[in-house]
C-alpha positions in Angstrom: 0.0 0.0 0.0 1.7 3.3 -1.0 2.3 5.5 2.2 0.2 8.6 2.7 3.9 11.0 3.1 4.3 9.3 -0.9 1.1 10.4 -2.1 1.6 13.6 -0.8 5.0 14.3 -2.3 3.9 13.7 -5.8 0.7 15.8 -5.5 3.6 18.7 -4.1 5.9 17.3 -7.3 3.5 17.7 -9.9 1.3 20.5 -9.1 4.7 22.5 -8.5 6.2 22.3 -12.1 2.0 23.0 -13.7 2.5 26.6 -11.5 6.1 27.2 -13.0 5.5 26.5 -16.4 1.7 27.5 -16.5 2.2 31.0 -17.3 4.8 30.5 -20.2 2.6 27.6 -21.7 -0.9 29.9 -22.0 1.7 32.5 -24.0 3.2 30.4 -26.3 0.2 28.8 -27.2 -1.5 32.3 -27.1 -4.1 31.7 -24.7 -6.0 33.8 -22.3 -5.8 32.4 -19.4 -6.2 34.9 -16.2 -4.3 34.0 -13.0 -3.7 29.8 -14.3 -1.1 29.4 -12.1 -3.8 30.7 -9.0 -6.5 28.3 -10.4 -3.8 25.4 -10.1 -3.3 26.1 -6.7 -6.3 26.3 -6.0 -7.0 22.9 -6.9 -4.3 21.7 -4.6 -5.4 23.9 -1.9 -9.1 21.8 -1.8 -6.8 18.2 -2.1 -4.8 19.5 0.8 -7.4 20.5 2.7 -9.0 17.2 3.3 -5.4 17.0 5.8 -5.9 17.5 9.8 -4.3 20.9 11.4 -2.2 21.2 13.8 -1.1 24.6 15.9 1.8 26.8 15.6 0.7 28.9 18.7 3.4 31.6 18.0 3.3 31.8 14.2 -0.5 32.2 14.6 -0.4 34.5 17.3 1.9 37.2 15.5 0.0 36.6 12.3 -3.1 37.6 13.8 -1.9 40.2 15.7 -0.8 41.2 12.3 -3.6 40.5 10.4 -5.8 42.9 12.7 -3.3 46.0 12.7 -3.9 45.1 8.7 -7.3 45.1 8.2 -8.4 48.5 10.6 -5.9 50.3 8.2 -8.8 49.8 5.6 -11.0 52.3 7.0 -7.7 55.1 6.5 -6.2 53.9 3.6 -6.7 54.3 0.2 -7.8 51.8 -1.2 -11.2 50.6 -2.3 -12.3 47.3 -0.8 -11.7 45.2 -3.8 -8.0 46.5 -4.1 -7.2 46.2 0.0 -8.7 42.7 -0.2 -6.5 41.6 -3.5 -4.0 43.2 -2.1 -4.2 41.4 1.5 -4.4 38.3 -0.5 -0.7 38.2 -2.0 0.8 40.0 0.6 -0.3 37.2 3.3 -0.3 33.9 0.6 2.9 33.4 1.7 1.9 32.9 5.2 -1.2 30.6 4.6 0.6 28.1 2.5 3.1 28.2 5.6 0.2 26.7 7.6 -1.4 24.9 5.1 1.8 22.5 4.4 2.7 22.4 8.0 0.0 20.2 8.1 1.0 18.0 5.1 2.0 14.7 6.4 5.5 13.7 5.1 8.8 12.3 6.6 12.2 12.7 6.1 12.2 10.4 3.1 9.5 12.4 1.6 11.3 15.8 1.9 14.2 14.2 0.5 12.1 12.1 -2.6 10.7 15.9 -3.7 13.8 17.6 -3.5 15.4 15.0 -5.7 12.3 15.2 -8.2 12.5 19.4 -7.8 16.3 19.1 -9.0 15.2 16.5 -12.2 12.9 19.4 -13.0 15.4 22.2 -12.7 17.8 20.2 -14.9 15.6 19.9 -17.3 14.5 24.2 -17.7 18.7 24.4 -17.5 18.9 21.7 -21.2 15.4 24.5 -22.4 17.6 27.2 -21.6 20.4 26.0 -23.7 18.7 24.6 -26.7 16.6 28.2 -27.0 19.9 29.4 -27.1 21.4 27.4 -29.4 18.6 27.1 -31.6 15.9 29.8 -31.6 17.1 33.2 -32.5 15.6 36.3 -31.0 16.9 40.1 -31.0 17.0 40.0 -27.1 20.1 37.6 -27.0 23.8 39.2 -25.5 26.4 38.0 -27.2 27.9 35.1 -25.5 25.8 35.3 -22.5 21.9 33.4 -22.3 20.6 37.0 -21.1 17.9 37.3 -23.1 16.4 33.3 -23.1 12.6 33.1 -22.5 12.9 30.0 -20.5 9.5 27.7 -19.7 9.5 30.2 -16.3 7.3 33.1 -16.6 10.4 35.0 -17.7 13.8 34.8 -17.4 15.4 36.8 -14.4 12.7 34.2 -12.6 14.5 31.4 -14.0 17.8 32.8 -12.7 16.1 32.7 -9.3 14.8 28.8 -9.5 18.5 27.8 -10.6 20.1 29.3 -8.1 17.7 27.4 -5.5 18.7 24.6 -7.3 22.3 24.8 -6.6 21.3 24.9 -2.8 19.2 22.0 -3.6 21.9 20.1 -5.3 24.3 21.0 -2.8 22.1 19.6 -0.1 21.5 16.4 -2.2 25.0 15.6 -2.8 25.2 15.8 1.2 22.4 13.2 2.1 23.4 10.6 -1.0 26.7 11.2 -1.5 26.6 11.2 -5.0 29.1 13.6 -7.6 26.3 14.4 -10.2 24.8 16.7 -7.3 27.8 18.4 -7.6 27.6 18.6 -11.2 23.9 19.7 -11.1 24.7 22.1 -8.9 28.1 24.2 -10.6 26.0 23.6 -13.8 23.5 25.7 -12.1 25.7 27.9 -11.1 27.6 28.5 -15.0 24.0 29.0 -16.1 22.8 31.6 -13.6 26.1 33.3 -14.5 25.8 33.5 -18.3 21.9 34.4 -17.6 23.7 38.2 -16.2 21.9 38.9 -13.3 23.5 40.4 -10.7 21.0 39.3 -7.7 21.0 35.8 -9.2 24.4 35.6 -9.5 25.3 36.8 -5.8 22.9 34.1 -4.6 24.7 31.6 -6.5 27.5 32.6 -4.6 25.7 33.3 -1.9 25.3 29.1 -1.7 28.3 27.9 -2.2 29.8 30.1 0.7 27.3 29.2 3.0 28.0 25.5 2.3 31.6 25.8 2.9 30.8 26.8 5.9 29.0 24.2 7.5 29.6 21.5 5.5 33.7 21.7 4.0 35.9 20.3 7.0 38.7 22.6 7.5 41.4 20.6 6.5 40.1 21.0 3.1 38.8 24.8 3.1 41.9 26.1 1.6 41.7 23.7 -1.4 38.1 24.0 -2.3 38.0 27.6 -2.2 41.2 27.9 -4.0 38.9 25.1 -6.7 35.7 27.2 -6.6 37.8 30.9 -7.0 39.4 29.7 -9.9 36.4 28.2 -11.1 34.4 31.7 -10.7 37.4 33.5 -12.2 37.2 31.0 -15.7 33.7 31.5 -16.0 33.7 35.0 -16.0 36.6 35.5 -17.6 35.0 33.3 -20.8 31.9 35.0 -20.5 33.8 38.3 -22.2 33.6 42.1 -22.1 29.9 41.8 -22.2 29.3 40.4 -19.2 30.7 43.2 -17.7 29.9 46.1 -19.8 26.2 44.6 -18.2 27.2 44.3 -14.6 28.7 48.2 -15.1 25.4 49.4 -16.0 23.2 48.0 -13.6 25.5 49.4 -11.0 25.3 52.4 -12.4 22.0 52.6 -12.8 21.2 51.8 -9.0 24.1 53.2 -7.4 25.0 55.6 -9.4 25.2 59.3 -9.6 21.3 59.1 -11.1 20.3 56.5 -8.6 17.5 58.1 -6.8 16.2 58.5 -10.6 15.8 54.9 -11.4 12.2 53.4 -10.2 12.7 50.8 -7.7 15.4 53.4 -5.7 12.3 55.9 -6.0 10.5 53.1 -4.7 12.3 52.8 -1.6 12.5 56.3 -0.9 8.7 57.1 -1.2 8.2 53.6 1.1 9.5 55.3 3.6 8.3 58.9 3.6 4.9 56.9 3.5 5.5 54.8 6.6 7.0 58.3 8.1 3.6 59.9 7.0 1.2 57.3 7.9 3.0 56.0 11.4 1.5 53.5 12.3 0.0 51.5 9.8 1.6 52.5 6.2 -0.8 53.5 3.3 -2.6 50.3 3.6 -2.9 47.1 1.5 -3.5 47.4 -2.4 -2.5 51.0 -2.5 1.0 50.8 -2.9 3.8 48.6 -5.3 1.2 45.8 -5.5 -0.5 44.1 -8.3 -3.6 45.8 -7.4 -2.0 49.4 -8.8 -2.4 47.7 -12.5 -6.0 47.6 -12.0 -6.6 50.9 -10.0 -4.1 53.5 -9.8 -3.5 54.8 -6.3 -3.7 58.1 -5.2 -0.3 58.0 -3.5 1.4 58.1 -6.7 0.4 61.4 -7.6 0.5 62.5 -3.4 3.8 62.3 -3.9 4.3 63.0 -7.1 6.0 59.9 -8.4 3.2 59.4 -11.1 6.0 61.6 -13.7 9.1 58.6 -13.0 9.4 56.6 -15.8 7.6 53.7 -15.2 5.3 54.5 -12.7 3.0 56.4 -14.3 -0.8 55.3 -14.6 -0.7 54.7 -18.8 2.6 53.1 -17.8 2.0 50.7 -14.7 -1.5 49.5 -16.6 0.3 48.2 -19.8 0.2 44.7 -20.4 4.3 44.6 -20.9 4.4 47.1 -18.0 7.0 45.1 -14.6 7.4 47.9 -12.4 4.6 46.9 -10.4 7.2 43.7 -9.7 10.4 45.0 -10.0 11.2 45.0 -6.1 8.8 43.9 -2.6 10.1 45.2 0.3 9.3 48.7 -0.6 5.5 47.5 -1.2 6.1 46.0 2.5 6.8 49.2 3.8 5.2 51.6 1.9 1.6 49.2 2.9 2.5 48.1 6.5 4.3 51.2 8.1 7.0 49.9 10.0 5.4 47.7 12.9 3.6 45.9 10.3 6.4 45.6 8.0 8.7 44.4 11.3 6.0 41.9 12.2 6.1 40.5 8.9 9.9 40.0 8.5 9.0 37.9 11.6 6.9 35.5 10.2 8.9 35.3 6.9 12.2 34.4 9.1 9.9 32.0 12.0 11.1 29.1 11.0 14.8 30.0 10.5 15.2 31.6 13.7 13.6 28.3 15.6 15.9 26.5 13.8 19.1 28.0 13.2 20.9 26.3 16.6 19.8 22.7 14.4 22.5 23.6 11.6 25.1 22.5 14.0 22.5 18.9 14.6 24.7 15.9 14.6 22.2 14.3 12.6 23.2 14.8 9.1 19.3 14.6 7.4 18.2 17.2 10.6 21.2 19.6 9.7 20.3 19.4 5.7 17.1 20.2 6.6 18.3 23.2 8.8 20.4 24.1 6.0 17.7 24.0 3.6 15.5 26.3 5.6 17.4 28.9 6.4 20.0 29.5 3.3 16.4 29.7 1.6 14.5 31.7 3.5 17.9 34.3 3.5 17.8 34.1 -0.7 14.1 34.9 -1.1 14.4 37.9 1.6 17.7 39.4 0.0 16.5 39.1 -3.7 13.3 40.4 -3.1 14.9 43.8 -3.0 14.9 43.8 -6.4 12.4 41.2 -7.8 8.6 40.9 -6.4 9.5 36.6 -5.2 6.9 36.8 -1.9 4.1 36.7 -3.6 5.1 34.2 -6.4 3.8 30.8 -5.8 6.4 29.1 -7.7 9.0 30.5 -4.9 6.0 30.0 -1.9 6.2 26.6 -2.6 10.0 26.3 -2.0 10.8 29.2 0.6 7.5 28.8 2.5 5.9 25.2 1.5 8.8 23.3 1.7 10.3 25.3 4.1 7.4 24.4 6.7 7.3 20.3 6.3 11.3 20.8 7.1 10.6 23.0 9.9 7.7 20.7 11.2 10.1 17.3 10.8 12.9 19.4 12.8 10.7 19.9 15.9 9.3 16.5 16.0 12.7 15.0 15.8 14.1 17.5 17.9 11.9 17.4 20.6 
């Protein structure tokens, strides 16, 4: 008889890769399709459901407490009730999921079982990535780099993101089976997140494999694998060409630049925070601000305080179809809607489980320190590249920083206990 945990991992195998490639599929067969990836989930949602609760006292407790300080900003924001409650929606989806697979029932061999299947499906989009490449010309490409590929990911700096989860993945893999084409997966991951050019991405990458030297290298090898993976780093980039740093040079430019506070997403920031000044304590409220609502009703705050003239960000602009400045950073949403107790409060529940489990990534149980591992170098890519790209609200990433995330932080407190 095939184990509940089983069933369950497939149903969280299979529905994961329809929401990641959803969105790409309805475009390139030219179909309209509103929200598929939303209507995927929520079939799962109703399978899942049919699974007993349990508590997480604390996690509930702050959420709520949240979740009220929230909701009585509606009757002072300025938002209309349709945009605060869409807007409410994605900004706490993260959160339910959270709960919801808490209350999957897997083991340890099932965490493992989807990771393996998650990495199958990564390697996979990495041999797409290459083979658009190779075989599909488009204007967009950069010489010698993959910037440019469309991927079967909703676009490609989200692709970027994915591989370089799946170098932590990989990493964590070649840990709990001792097998070399984890390592392989994993520095593949890493060439291809390089050659895709984006800077975030890229750092993450990094990011990883620092991490995992860490806790993971003994120290009578550090010297010789970092030595290995610096001169690895310095190859790739120095076959990727002038290119790859002409692009590197203008997105530093552009953000930290002279003209800085001119690009969007540092206006962004800036205006987050005069708002949370402003509107101490709650923040402008939910839908009104940086969120997917603004595409279907322009806020008032834009033209408050006057950032409806930034290129970008005005109302013509932020409604086009093409338009992603509504998603081109998070935290300043965060801000800018929650004021800063809310946005603190938040930050809380996002980093929950890493914080009750950060003391378990020195566990002398290897599968209880992977776990560890997993949770918290995730939870720490997801919060540092959402400065830049809207990943909180994306279920593709929910399911990994927040979904997956929970059934490890569940199986570390009942083995820990």
């Amino acid at each position: 008889m095939i184990r509940l945990g089983k069933i369950n991992a497939v149903i969280i195998v299979v529905f994961y890769m329809a929401i990641v490639v959803a969105k790409r599929l309805v475009q390139i067969f030219n179909l309209e399709i509103t929200g598929i990836d939303y209507l995927i989930w929520s079939g799962f949602v109703v399978i899942v459901l049919l699974v007993n609760f349990n508590r997480l006292k604390r996690y509930l407790t702050v959420l709520i407490i949240l979740l009220v300080l929230c909701f009585s900003n509606f009757f002072v924001s300025y938002a209309s009730f349709q945009n605060f409650i869409q807007g409410a929606f994605f900004t706490f989806l993260f959160t339910f999921n959270f709960i919801l697979f808490y209350n999957i029932y897997a083991d340890k061999r099932d965490f493992f079982w989807i990771l393996e299947r998650l990495v199958l499906f990564f390697n996979f989009l990495v041999i797409l990535i290459y083979a658009e490449r190779l075989f599909i010309d488009s204007d967009e490409y950069i010489t010698g780099l993959l910037r440019g590929v469309k991927t079967l990911a909703k676009d490609q700096s989200f692709a970027a993101v994915l591989l370089s989860i799946n170098a932590l993945i990989s990493l964590i893999l070649y840990e709990y089976k001792k097998s070399a084409k984890y390592l392989l997966y994993s520095f593949a991951s890493l060439v291809t997140v390089f050659l895709m050019a984006f800077m975030k991405s890229l750092a993450m990458a990094v990011f990883v494999f620092v991490f995992y030297f860490i806790f993971f290298i003994s120290k009578r090898y550090q010297q010789l694998v970092l030595l290995a993976f610096s001169v690895f780093v310095a190859i790739i980039v120095s076959m990727m060409g002038g290119n790859f740093f002409e692009l590197m040079k203008e997105r530093w430019v552009l953000y930290f630049g002279e003209k800085s506070e001119e690009s969007p997403r540092n206006v962004l920031y800036i205006t987050a925070f005069k708002i949370a000044r402003d509107c101490f304590p709650w923040g402008s409220g939910q839908g009104t601000y940086g969120s997917y609502s603004i595409k279907q009703s322009y806020s008032p705050i834009y033209y408050e305080y006057e950032i409806n003239t930034v290129h970008g960000l005005s109302e013509v602009e932020m409604k086009s179809e093409t338009s992603n400045f509504v998603f081109d950073t998070y935290w300043s949403r965060t801000i800018g809607e929650m004021g800063f107790i809310g946005s603190l409060l938040y930050v809380y529940l996002l980093f929950y489980p890493a914080i009750r489990s950060i003391k378990q990534l020195l566990s002398s149980s290897p599968e209880i320190k992977l776990m560890a591992f997993y949770l918290v170098v995730c939870i720490l890519m997801v919060f540092i590249q959402s400065y830049a790209l809207a990943l909180i609200d994306q279920l593709a990433l929910i399911f990994l920083f927040s979904g997956l995330v929970s059934i490890a932080f569940r199986l570390i407190k009942q083995y820990t206990v």
